[in-house]
Backbone as a ProteinNet text record, in pm:
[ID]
protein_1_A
[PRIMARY]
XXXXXXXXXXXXXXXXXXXXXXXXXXXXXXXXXXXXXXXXXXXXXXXXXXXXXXXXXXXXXXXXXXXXXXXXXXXXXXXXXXXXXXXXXXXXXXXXXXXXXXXXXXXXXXXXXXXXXXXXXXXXXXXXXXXXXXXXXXXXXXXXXXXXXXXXX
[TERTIARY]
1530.7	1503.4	1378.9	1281.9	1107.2	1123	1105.7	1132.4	991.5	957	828.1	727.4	617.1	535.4	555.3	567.9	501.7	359.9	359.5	214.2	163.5	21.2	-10.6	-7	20.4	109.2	230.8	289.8	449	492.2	362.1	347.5	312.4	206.9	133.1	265	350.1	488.6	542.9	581.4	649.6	624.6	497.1	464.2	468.5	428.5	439.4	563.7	655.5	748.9	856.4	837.3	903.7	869.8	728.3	657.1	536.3	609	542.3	407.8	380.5	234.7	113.7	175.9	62.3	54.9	76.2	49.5	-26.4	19	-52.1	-205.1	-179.2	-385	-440.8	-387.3	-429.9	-425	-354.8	-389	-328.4	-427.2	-383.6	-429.7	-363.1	-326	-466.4	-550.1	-668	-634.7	-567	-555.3	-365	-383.3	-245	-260.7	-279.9	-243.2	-137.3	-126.5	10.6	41	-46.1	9.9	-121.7	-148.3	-264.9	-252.1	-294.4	-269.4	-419.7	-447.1	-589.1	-536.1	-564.2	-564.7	-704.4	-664.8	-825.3	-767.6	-876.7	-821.9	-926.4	-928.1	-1074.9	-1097.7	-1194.2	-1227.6	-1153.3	-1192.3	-1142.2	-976.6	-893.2	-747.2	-726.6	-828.3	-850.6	-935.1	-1017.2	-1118.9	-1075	-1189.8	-1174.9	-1278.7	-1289.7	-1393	-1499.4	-1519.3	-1681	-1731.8	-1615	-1652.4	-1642.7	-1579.2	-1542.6	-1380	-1346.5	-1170.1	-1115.7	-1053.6	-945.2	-904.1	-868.8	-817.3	-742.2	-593	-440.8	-462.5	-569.2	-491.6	-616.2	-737	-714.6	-618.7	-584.2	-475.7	-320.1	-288.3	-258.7	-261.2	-350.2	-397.9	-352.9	-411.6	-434.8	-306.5	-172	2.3	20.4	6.5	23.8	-19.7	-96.1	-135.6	-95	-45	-23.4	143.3	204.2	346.2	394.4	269.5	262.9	256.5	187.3	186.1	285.6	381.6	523.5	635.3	612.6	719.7	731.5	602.3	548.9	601.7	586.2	610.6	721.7	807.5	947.7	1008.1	940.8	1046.9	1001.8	931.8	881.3	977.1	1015.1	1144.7	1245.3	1298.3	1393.7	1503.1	1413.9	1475.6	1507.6	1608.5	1651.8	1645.6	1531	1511.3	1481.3	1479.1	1412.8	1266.1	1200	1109.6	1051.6	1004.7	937.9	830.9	744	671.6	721.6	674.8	747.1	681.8	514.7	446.1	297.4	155.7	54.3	-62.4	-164.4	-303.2	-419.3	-482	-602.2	-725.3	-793.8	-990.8	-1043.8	-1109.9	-1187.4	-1338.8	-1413.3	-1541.7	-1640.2	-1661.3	-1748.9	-1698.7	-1736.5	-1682.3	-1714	-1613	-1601.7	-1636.3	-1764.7	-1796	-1766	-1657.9	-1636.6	-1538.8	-1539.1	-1371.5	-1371	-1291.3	-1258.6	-1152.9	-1121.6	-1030.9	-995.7	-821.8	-765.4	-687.2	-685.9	-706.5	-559.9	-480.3	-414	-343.9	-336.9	-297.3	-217.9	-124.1	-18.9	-81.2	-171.5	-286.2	-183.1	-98.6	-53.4	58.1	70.9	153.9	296.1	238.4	361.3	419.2	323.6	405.6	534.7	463.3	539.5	660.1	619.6	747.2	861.7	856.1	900.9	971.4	946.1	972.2	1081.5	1029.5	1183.5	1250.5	1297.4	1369	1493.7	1370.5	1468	1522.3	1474.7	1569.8	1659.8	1655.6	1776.8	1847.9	1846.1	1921.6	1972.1	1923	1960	1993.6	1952.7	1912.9	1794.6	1752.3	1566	1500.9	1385.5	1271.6	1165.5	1065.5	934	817.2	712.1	589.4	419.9	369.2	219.3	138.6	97.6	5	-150	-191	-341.7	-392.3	-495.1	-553	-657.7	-778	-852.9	-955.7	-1051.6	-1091.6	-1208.6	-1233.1	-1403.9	-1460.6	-1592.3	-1676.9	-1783.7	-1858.2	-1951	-1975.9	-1885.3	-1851.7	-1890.9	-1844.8	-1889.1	-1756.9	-1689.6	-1595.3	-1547.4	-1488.2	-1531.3	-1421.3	-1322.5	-1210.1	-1099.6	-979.2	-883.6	-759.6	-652.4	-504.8	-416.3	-369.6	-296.6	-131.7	-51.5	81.2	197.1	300.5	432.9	517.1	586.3	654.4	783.5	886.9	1025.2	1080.2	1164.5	1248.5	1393.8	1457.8	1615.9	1665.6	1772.2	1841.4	1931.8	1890.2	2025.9	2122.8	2233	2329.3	2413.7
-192.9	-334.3	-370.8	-435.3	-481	-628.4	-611.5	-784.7	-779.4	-961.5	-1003.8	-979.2	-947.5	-882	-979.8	-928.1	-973.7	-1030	-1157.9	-1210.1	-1180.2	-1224	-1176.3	-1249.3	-1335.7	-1475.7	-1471.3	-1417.7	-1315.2	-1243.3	-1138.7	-982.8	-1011.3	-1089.8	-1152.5	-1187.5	-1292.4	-1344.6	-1305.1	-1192.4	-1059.7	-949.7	-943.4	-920.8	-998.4	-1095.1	-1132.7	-1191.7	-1170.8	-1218.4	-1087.7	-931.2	-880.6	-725.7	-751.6	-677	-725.7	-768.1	-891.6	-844.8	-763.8	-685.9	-726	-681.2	-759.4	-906.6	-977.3	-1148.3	-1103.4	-1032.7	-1067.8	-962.7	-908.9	-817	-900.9	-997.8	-1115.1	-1039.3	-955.7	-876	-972.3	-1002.2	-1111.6	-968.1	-1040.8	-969.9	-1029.8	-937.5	-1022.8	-950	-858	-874.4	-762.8	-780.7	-667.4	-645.1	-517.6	-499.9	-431.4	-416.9	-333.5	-229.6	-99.1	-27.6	-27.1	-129.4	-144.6	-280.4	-213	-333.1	-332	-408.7	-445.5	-535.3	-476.1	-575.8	-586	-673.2	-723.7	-735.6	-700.7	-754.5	-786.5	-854.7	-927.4	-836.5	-801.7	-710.8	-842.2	-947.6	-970.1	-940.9	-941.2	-955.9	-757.8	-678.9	-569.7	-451.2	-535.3	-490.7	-403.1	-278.2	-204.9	-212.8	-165.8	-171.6	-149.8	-72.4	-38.6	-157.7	-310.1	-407.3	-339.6	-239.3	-146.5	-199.7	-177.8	-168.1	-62.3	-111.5	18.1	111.1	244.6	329	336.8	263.9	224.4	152.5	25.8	-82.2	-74.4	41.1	65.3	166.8	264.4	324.6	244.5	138.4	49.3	-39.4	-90.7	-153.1	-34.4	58.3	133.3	204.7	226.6	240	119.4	-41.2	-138.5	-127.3	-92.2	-99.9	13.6	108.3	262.5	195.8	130.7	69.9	10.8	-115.4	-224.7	-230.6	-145.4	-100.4	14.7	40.8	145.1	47.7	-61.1	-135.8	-222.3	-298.4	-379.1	-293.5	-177.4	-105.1	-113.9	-61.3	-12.9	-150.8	-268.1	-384.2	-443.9	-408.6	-402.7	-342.4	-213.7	-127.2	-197.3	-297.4	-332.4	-245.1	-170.9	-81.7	-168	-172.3	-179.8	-80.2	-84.3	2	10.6	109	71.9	205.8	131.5	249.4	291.8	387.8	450.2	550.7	583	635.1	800.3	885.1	1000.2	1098.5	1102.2	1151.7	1103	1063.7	1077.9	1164.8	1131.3	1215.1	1065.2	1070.3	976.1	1058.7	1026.2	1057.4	928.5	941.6	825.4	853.4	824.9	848	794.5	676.5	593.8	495	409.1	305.6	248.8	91.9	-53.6	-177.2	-197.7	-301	-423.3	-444	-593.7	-597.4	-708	-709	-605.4	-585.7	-429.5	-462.5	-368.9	-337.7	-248.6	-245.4	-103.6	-153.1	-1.7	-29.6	130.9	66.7	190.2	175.5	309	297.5	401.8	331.6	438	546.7	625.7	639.5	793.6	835.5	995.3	915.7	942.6	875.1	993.5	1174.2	1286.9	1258	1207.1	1227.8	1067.6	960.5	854.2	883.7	888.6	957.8	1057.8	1157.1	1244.1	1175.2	1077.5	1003.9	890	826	744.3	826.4	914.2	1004.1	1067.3	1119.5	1129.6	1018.5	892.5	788.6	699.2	746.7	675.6	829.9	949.3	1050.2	1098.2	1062.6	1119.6	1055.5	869.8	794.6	774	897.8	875.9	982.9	922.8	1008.6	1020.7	1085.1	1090.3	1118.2	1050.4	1030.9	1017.3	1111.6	1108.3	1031.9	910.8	787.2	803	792.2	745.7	615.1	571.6	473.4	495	407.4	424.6	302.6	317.3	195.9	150.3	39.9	40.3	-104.5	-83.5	-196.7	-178.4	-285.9	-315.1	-258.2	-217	-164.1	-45.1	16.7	170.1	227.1	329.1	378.2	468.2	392.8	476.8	532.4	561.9	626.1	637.5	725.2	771.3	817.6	744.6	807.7	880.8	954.8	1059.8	1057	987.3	978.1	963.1	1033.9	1093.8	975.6	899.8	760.3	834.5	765.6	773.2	671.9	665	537.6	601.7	474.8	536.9	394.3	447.1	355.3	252.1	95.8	37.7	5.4	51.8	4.1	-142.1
-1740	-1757.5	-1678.4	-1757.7	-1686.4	-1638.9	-1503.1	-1498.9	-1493.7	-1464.7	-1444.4	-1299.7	-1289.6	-1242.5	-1072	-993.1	-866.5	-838.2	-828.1	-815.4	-677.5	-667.1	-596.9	-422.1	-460.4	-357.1	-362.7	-435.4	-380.2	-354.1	-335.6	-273.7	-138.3	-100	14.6	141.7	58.3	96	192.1	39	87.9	225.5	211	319.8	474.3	442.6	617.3	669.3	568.4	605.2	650.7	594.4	602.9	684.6	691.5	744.8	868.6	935.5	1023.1	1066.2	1132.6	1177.2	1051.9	918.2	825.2	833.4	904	925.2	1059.7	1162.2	1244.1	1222.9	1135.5	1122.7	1027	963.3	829.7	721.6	711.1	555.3	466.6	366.6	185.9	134.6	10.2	-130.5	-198.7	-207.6	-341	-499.7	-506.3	-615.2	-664.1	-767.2	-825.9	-991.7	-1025.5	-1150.1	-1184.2	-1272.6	-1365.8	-1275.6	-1228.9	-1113.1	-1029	-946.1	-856.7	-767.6	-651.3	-574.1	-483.3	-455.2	-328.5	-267.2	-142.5	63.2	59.7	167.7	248.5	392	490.9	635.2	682.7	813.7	852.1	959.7	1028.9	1156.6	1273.1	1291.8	1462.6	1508.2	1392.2	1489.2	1467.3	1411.9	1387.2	1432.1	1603.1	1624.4	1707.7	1776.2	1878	1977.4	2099.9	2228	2177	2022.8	1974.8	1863.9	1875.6	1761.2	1592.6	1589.1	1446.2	1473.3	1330.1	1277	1348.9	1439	1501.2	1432.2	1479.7	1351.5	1315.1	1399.2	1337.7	1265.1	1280.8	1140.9	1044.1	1002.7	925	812	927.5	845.7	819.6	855.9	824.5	725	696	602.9	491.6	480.6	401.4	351.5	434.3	406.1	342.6	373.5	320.4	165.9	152.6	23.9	-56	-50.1	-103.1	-92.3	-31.7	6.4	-106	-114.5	-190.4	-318.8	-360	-533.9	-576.4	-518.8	-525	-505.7	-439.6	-384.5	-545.5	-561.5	-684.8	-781.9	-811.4	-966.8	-989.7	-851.3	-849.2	-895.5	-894.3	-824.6	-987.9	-1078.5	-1208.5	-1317	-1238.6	-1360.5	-1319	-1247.7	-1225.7	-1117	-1055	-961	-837.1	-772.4	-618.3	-566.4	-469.2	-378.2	-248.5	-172.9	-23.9	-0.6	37.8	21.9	168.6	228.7	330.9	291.8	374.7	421.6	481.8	424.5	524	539.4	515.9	611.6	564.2	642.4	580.4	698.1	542.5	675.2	626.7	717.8	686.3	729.5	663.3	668.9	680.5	791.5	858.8	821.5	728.3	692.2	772	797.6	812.2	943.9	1011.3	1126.9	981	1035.1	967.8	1038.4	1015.3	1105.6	1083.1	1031.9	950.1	845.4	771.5	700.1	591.4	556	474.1	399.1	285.9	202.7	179.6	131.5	94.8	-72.8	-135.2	-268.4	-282.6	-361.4	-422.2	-528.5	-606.4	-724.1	-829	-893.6	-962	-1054.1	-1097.2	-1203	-1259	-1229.8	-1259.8	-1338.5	-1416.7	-1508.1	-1532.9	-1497	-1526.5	-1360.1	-1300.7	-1110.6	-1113.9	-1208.6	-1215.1	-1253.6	-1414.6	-1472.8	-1397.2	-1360.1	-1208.3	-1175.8	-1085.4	-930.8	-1002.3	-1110	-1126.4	-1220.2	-1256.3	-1310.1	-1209.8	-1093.6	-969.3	-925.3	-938.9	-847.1	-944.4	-1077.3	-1172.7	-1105.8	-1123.8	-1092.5	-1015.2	-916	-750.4	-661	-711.7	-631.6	-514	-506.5	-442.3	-570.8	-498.5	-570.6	-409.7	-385.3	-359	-437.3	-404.4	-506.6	-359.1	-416.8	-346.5	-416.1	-281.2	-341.9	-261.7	-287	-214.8	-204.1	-99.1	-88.1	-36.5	-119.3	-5.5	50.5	172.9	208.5	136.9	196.9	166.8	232.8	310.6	383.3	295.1	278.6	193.3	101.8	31.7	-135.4	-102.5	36.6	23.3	79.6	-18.4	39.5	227	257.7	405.2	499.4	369.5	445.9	344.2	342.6	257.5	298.1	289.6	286.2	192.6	218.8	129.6	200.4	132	218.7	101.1	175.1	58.9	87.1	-51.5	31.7	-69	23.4	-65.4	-72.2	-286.5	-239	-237.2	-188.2	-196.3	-310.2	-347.7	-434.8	-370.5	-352.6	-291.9	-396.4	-397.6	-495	-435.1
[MASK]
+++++++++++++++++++++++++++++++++++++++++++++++++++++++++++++++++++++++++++++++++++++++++++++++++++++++++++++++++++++++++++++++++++++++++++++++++++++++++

């Protein structure tokens, strides 16, 4: 069963209400598609001693969003679920001197398929998402992290 899509001011919500740390780094929702989601965060509540994005909350930012478009899909098939994180790596390309974005997205359509197969079947699935950053429309960093959901019945 497909319910109706999570906007992007009810993903946002969702977030700072349930994931409190994203209210306090300012991460909004600028956008969500069908399986895609984009953050934004501003550098000051994000900064480090070198005036660059710390490297937790951009890898931060960057779980939020790889979170957020698995949480969104799942919550799309009509799945109840709980989802985690259960391991990543990040590549830090570039410093971020200023507000930034993280971008991730469902695009494997045989790994999709997979992952809720296992969680109508097993009740979890795991699925490898990526995200990645970018300051002034130049990509400058990348997460690679295995999330699992479990089934709440």
């Amino acid at each position: 069963m497909s319910l109706p899509p999570i906007s992007a001011a009810e993903l946002e919500q969702y977030l700072h209400e349930h994931i409190p740390l994203s209210r306090a780094m300012q991460v909004s929702v600028l956008e969500v598609g069908a399986m895609s989601v984009t953050l934004a965060a501003p550098l000051a509540p994000n900064i480090n001693h070198r005036h660059t994005v710390f490297g937790g909350s951009a890898a931060s930012v960057a779980t939020l969003a790889a979170w957020s478009v698995l949480h969104r899909a799942l919550c799309q098939e009509g799945l109840d679920t709980r989802v985690v994180i259960q391991k990543s790596s990040m590549d830090y390309e570039k410093p971020i001197a200023g507000d930034f974005v993280a971008a991730a997205t469902i695009d494997d359509q045989e790994s999709w398929g997979r992952f809720l197969r296992a969680v109508a079947r097993r009740g979890r699935g795991r699925i490898r998402l990526n995200a990645e950053l970018a300051y002034g429309g130049e990509r400058v960093g990348t997460l690679q992290g295995d999330f699992v959901a479990f089934k709440v019945d």
